[in-house]
C-alpha positions as CSV (number, residue, x, y, z in Angstrom):
1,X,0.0,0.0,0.0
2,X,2.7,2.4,0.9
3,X,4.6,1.7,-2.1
4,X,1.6,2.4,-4.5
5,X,1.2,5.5,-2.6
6,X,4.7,6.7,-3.2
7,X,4.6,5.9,-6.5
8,X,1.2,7.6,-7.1
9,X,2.7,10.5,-5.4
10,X,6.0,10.4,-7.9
11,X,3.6,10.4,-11.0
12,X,1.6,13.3,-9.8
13,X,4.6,15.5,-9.0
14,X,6.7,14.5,-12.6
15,X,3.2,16.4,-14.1
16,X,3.5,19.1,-12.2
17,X,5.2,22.2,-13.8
18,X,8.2,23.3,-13.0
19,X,8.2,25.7,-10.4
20,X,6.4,29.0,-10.9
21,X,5.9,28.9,-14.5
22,X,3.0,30.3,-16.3
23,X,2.1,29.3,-19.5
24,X,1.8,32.4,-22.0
25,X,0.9,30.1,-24.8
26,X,-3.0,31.2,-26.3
27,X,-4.6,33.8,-28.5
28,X,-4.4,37.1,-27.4
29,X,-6.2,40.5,-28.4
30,X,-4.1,43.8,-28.0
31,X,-5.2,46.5,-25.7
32,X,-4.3,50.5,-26.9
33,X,-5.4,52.1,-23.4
34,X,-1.4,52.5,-23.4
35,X,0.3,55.1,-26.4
36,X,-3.1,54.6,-28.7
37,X,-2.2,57.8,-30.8
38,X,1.1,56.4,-31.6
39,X,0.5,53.2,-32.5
40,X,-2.7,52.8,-34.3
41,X,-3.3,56.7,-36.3
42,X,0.6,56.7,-35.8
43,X,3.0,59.3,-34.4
44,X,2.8,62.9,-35.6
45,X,6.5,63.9,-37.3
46,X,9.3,65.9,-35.8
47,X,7.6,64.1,-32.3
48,X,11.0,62.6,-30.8
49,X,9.3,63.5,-27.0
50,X,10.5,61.0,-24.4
51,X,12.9,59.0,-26.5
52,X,16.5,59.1,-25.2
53,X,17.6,59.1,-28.3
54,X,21.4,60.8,-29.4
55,X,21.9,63.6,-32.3
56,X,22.4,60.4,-35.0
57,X,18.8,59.1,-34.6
58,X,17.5,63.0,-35.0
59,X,19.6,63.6,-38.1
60,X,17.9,60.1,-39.3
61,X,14.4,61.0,-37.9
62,X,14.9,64.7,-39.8
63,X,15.6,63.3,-43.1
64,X,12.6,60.5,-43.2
65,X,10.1,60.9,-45.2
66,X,6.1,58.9,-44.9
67,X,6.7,58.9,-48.8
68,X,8.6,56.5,-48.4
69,X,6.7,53.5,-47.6
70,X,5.0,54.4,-51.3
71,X,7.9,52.0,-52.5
72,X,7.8,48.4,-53.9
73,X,10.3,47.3,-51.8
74,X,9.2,48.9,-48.6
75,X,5.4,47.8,-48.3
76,X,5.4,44.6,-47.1
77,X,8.1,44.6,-45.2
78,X,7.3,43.7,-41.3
79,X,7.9,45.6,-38.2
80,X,10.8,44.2,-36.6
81,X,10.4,42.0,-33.3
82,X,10.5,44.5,-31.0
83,X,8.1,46.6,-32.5
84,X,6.0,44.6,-34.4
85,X,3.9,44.0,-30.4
86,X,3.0,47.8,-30.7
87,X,0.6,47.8,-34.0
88,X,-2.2,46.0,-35.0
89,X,-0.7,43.0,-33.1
90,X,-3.4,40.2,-32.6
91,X,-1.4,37.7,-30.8
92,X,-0.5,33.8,-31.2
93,X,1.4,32.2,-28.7
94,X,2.0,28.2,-29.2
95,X,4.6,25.9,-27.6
96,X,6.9,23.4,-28.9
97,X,7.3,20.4,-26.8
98,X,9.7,18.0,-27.1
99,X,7.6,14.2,-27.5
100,X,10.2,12.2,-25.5
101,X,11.2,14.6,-22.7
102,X,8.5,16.6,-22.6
103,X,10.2,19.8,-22.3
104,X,9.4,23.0,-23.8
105,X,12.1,23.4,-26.8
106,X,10.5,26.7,-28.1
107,X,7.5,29.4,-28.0
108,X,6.5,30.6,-31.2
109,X,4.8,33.9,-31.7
110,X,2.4,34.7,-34.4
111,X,1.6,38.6,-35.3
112,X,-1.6,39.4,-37.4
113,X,0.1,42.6,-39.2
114,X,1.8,41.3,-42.1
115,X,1.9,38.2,-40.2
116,X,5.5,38.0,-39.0
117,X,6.6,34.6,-37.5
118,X,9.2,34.4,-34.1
119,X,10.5,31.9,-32.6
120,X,11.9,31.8,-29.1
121,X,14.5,29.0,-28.2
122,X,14.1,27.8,-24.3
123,X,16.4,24.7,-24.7
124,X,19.7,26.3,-23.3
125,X,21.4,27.1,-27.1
126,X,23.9,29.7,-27.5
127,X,23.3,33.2,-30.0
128,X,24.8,33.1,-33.2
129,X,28.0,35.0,-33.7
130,X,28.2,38.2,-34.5
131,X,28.8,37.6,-38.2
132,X,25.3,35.9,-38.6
133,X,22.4,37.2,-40.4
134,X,20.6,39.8,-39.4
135,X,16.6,39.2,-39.7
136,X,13.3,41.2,-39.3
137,X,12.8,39.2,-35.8
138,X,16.3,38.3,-34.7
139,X,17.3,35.3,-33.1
140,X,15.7,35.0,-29.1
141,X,16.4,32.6,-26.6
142,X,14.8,32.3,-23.0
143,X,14.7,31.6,-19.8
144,X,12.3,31.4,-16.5
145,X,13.0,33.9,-13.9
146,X,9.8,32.8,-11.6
147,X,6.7,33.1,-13.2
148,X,8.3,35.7,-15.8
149,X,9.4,34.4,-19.4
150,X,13.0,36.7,-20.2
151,X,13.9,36.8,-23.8
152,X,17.2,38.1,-25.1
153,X,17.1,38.8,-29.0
154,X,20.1,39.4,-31.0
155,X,20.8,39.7,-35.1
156,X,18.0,42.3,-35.5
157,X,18.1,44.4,-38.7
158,X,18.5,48.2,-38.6
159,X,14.7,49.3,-37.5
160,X,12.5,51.9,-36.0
161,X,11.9,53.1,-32.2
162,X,8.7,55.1,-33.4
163,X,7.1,55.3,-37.1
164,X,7.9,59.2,-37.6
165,X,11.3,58.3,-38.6
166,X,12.9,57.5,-35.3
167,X,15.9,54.7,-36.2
168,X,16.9,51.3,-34.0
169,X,20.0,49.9,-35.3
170,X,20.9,46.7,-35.9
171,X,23.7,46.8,-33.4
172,X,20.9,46.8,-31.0
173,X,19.7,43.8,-28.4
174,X,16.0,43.6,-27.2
175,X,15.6,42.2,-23.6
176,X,12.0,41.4,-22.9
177,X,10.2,40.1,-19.9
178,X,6.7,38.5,-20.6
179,X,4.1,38.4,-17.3
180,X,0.9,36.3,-16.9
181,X,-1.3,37.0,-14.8
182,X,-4.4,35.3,-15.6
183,X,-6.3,36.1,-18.6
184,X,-3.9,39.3,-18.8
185,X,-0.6,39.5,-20.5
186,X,1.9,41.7,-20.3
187,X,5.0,42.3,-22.2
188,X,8.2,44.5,-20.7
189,X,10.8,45.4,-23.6
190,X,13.6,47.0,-23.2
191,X,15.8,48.3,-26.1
192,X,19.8,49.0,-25.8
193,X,21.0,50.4,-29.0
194,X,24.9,51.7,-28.7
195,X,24.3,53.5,-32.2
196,X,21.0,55.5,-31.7
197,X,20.1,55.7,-27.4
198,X,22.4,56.9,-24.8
199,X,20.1,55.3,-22.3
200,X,17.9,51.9,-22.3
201,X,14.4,52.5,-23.7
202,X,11.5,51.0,-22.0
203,X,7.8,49.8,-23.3
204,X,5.1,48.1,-22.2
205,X,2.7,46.5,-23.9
206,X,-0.4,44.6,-22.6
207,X,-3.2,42.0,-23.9
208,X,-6.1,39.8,-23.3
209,X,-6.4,36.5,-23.6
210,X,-9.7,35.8,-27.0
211,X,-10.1,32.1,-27.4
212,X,-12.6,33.1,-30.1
213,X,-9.9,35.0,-31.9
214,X,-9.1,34.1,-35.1
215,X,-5.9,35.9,-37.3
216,X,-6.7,35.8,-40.7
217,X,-3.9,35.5,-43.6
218,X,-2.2,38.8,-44.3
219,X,-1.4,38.4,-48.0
220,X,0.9,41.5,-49.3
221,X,1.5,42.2,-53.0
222,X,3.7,45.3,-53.8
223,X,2.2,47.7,-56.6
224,X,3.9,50.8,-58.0
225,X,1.6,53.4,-56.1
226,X,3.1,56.6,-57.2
227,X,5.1,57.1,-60.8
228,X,8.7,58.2,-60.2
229,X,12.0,58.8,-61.9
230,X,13.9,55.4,-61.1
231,X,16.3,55.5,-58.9
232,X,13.9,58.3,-56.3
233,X,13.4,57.5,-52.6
234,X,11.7,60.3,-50.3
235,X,13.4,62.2,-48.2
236,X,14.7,65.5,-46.8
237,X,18.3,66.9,-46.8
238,X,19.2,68.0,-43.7
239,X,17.4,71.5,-42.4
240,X,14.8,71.3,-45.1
241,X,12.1,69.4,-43.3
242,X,9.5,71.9,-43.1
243,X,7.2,70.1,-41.1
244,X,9.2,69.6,-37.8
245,X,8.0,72.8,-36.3
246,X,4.3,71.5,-36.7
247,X,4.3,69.3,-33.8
248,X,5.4,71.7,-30.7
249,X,3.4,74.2,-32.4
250,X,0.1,72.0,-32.2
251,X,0.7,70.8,-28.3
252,X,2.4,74.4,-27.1
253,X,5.4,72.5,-26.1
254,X,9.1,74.1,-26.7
255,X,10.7,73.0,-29.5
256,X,13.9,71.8,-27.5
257,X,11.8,69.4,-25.8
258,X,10.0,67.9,-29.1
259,X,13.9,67.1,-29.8
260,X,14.1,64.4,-27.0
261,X,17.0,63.3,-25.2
262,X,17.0,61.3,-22.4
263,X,16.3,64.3,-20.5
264,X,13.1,64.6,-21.2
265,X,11.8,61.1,-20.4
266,X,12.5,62.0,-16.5
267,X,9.1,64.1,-14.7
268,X,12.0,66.3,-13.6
269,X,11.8,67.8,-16.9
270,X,8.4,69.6,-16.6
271,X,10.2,72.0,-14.9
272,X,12.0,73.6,-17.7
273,X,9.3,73.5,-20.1
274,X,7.1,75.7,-18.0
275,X,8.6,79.4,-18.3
276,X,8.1,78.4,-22.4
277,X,5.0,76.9,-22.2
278,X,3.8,80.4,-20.7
C-alpha cells in the first residue's frame, strides 16, 4: 500500500510544472489604453518627445520621409520583433514540446500585421555570432526567472523606435520580460542600442487572452503606387524638413523638448518647459 502510494505520489509531482511557470501560450487581443495615438493613427512627425535618443537618430528622424513607404520594396516589409507588439498585433502564442522529454524546446509567436513569425528557443542554445544574419525578428532565446518568461534577441536588422522616422540599429539587443497573470498579459521590452540611445528605452505592452480569436492570412503584393523617376526615394536633406516645427506648435510644447534626449523622459523635466510653455 505504501509503495503504491509513493509511487502515485511520484507520477503526480513528474506532471507538475516546474516551479512557478506560467504558461503564456493562447490567443491574445491587444489593448491600446497605453500610447493609442502612436501606435494605431501613428506618431505625428518631428515628435521625438520621451525618447532618449542621441543627435544620430535625429539627423535620421529629420531626413525620413512617410513617402517613403510608397515603395515596392518597402510595403510589405514587417515591423521588426521589437516593435511589431505595438501595432495592429493580434497575438499567437503556441509551444513546442519535445515528445520524448516533454520539455518546452521553443515558443513561437504569431503577429496578425503582415503576419511575422518568431521563434523563441528555451532549450539552453547559444546566440549566433556576430557575423550571422541579421533578420526582421532576430534570433531570441529564454529563460524562466519565476513566473516571468525573459527573452534576449540578438541579429535584428536596422529598424525603427517610433514610425515618424525614429531609427533602432541593428547593433541593438531587445531584452523582454513576458508576465501572466491570468487572462492578462503583459510584455516588458527594453531596447539597448549603442548606435541610436544613450540610455535603455523601456515599453510596455499589454493583452487579453480571445479564445474566439481568429488571425486571418495577411497576404501583401507590392504595386507601384506613385510614378517616379527610377532611382527616387523620399526624403529630406538635412534642415529642409519643413514640417518639424508643426508638432510643438500643435501641443504648445518648446521645440527643444520635441527634440528628445533622455532628458526629457525623467518628470524632472516639466520644470524647464514651464517658463516656455507660458
Amino acid at each position: 500500500m505504501r509503495f503504491r502510494l509513493l509511487v502515485g505520489l511520484a507520477t503526480v509531482m513528474l506532471t507538475l510544472p516546474a516551479f512557478a511557470q506560467v504558461d503564456p501560450s493562447g490567443e491574445w487581443a491587444p489593448r491600446f489604453h497605453e500610447d493609442q495615438p502612436e501606435r494605431i493613427p501613428g506618431p505625428e512627425i518631428g515628435d521625438y518627445l520621451g525618447l532618449p535618443i542621441n543627435d544620430a537618430a535625429r539627423l535620421r528622424a529629420d531626413s525620413w520621409d512617410a513617402s517613403l513607404l510608397t515603395l515596392p520594396e518597402h510595403q510589405c516589409k514587417p515591423h521588426p520583433a521589437d516593435y511589431s507588439p505595438r501595432g495592429p498585433a493580434n497575438l499567437r502564442i503556441t509551444k513546442e514540446v519535445d515528445k520524448e522529454s516533454q520539455e518546452i524546446i521553443a515558443f513561437h509567436t504569431h503577429i496578425s500585421w503582415q503576419a511575422p513569425e518568431r521563434t523563441i528557443w528555451m532549450d539552453g542554445r547559444e546566440h549566433p555570432p556576430d557575423y550571422a544574419a541579421h533578420t526582421w525578428q532576430g534570433f531570441s532565446t529564454g529563460k524562466w526567472e519565476g513566473d516571468t518568461l525573459t527573452v534576449t534577441t540578438t541579429h535584428l536588422k536596422a529598424g525603427w523606435i517610433r514610425r515618424n522616422g525614429v531609427p533602432r540599429s541593428d547593433r541593438a539587443t531587445l531584452t523582454e520580460h513576458w508576465i501572466r497573470h491570468g487572462d492578462y498579459l503583459t510584455l516588458i521590452s527594453i531596447i539597448n542600442d549603442p548606435v541610436y540611445l544613450t540610455e535603455p528605452f523601456i515599453r510596455t505592452t499589454n493583452w487579453i487572452l480571445d479564445p474566439r480569436q481568429q488571425i486571418t492570412p495577411y497576404p501583401c503584393d507590392a504595386v507601384v503606387e506613385i510614378e517616379r523617376p527610377k532611382g527616387t526615394v523620399p526624403h529630406h536633406l538635412p534642415g529642409t524638413n519643413k514640417f518639424l516645427s508643426e508638432f510643438p506648435k500643435k501641443y504648445g510644447i518648446p521645440e527643444t523638448a520635441a527634440r528628445g534626449g533622455a532628458e526629457t523622459t525623467y518628470p524632472e523635466y516639466q520644470t524647464k518647459m514651464r517658463p516656455a510653455a507660458k
